[in-house]
C-alpha positions in Angstrom: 89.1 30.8 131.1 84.9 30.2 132.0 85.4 33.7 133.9 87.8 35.5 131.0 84.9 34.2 128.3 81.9 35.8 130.3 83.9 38.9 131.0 84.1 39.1 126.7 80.6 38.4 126.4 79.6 40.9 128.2 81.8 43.6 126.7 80.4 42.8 123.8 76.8 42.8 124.8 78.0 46.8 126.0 79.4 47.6 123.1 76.5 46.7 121.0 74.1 48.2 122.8 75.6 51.4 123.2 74.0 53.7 120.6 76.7 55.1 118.0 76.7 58.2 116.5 78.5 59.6 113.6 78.9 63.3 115.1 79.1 63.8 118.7 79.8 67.1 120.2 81.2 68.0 123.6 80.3 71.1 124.6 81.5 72.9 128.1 79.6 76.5 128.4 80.9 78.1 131.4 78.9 80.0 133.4 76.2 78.1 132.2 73.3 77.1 134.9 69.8 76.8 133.1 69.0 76.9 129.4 68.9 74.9 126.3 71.4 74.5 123.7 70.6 73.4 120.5 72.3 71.5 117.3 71.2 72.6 113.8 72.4 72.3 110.2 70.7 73.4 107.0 68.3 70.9 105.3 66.8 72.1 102.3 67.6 75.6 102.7 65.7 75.7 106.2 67.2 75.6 109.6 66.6 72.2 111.3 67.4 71.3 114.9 69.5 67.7 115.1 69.5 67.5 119.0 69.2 69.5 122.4 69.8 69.7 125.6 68.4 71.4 128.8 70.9 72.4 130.7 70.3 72.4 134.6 73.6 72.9 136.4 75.8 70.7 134.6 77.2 73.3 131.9 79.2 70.2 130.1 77.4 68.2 127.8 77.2 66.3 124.7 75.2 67.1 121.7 74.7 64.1 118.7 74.3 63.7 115.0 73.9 61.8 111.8 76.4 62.9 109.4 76.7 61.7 105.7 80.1 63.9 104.7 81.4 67.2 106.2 79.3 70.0 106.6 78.7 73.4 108.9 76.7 72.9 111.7 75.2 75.8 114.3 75.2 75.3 117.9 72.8 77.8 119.6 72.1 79.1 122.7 68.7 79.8 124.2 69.0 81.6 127.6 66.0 81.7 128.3 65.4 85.3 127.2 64.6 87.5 123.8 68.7 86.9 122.8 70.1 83.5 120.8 73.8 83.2 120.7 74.9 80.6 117.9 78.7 79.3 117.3 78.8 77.9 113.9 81.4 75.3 113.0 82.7 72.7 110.5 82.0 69.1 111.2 83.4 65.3 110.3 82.6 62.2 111.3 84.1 62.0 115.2 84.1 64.6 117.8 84.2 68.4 118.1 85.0 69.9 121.6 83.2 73.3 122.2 85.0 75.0 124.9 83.2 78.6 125.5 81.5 80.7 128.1 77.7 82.2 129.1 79.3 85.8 129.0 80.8 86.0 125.3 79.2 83.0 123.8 80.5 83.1 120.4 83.7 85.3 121.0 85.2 83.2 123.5 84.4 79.8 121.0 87.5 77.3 121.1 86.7 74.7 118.4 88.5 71.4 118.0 87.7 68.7 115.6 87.8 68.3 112.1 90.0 69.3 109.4 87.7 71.3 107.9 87.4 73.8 110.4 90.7 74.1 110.8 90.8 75.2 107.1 87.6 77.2 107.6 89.3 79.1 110.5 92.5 80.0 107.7 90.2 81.8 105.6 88.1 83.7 108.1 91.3 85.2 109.6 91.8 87.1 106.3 88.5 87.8 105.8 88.4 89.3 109.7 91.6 91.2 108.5 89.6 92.8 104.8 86.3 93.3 107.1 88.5 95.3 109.7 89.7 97.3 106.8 86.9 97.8 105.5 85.2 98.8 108.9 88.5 101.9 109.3 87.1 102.7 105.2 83.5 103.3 106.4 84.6 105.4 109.5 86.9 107.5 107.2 84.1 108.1 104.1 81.5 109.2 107.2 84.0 111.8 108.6 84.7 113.0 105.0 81.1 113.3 104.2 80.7 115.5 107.2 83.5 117.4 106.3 82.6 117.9 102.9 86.5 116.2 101.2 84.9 114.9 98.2 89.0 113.9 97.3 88.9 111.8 100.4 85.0 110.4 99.6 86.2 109.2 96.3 89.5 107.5 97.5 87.7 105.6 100.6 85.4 104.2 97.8 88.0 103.1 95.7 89.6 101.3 98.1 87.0 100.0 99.4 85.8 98.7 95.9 89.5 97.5 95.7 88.7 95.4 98.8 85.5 94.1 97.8 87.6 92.3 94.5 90.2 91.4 96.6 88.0 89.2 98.8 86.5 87.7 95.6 89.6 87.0 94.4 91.0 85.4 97.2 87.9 83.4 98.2 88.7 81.9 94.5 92.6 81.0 94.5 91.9 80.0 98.6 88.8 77.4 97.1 90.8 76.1 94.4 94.3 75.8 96.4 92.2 73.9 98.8 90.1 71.6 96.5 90.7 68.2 98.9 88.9 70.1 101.6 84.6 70.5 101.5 85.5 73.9 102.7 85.8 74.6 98.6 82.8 74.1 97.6 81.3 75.6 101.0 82.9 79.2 99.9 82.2 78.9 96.6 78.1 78.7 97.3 78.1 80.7 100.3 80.5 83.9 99.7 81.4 84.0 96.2 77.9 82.4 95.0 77.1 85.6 92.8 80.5 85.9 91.1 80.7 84.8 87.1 79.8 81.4 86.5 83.5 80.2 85.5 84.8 81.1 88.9 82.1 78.4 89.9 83.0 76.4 87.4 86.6 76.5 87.9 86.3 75.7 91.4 84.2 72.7 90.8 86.4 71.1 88.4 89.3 71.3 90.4 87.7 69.0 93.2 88.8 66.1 94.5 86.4 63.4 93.6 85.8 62.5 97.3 84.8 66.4 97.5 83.3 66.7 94.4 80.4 64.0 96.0 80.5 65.8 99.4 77.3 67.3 100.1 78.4 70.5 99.2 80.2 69.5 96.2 77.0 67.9 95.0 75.3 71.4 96.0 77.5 73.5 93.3 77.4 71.1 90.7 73.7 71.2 90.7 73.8 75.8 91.5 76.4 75.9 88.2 73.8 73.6 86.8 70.9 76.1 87.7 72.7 79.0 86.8 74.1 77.9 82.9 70.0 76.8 82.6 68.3 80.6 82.8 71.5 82.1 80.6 
């Protein structure tokens, strides 16, 4: 019993002196040998750095942060050279597994953790599918330029005007059929930030209450806020 009541003690005495961390991040970069890898999130509008590491053989790791609600947060990549590589990802409270290589840093990204980037990833898919579009639009206006098809010039712009409102209008239904997720709010000041006010406004009311006191849902409230002040 003596022997069982030590063993608990000091369990105990491990547990509480192991440092906890409300984000932890574990990163594998293969290929990786020497360079530093860095955590960062935005703090009043400027790009802060949470946490490092230098990396010296061991290309898995683990990467640490405070963390209020859920919010993006950018892993970079400094390889020792004139290029930075950054994966940028959604974040909880808990871990995110990074699994990526040295050659296509941010291509070859598998991310795993939260909710919210689950969610996040949804959205982007479309928007990879309208930016792809888009791309074949801007290829096909170029080669009517050079041949002089105005007919041609002026359809590629419609639709690619047509494609513009689309995304807009998507970005809206996707934020407010997704109101329980911080991924709303998110979309709604970083892609759709210039559209008419109501949109915003919409969005906001349609929040959660948990979201609606996220960080980001705090964050539109107060750009709405800004916004119906100079009108």
């Amino acid at each position: 019993m003596k022997k069982i009541s030590v063993l608990l003690v000091l369990v105990l005495m491990f547990s509480c002196g192991k440092e906890q961390h409300d984000l932890t991040v574990k990163t594998s970069i293969k290929g990786l040998k020497k360079g530093t890898v860095y955590l960062k999130k935005v703090k009043d509008t400027a790009l802060v750095t949470v946490d490092s590491i230098v990396v010296n053989g061991n290309s898995e790791f683990e990467l640490h942060s405070d963390l209020e609600s859920p919010e993006v947060f950018f892993l970079y990549l400094d390889k020792n050279s004139k290029e930075n590589d950054r994966i940028s990802f959604f974040a909880d409270k808990g871990i995110t597994e990074i699994n990526t290589t040295l050659k296509n840093f941010v291509f070859d990204a598998k991310i795993n953790g939260s909710a919210q980037q689950k969610t996040w990833d949804e959205y982007k898919l479309m928007m990879s599918r309208f930016n792809e579009r888009n791309l074949d639009l801007i290829k096909e206006n170029f080669e009517a330029q050079k041949n002089g098809d105005t007919s041609k010039i002026k359809s590629t712009q419609k639709e690619s005007d047509n494609i513009l409102k689309r995304k807009y209008l998507y970005t809206v239904n996707f934020a407010l059929n997704h109101k329980d997720s911080e991924v709303a709010p998110y979309l709604a000041l970083t892609e759709i930030y210039n559209a008419q006010v109501k949109y915003l406004d919409t969005i906001s009311n349609s929040l959660t209450p948990k979201v609606k006191n996220s960080k980001y849902g705090k964050e539109l409230q107060s750009f709405i806020k800004t916004i119906k002040n100079t009108e």
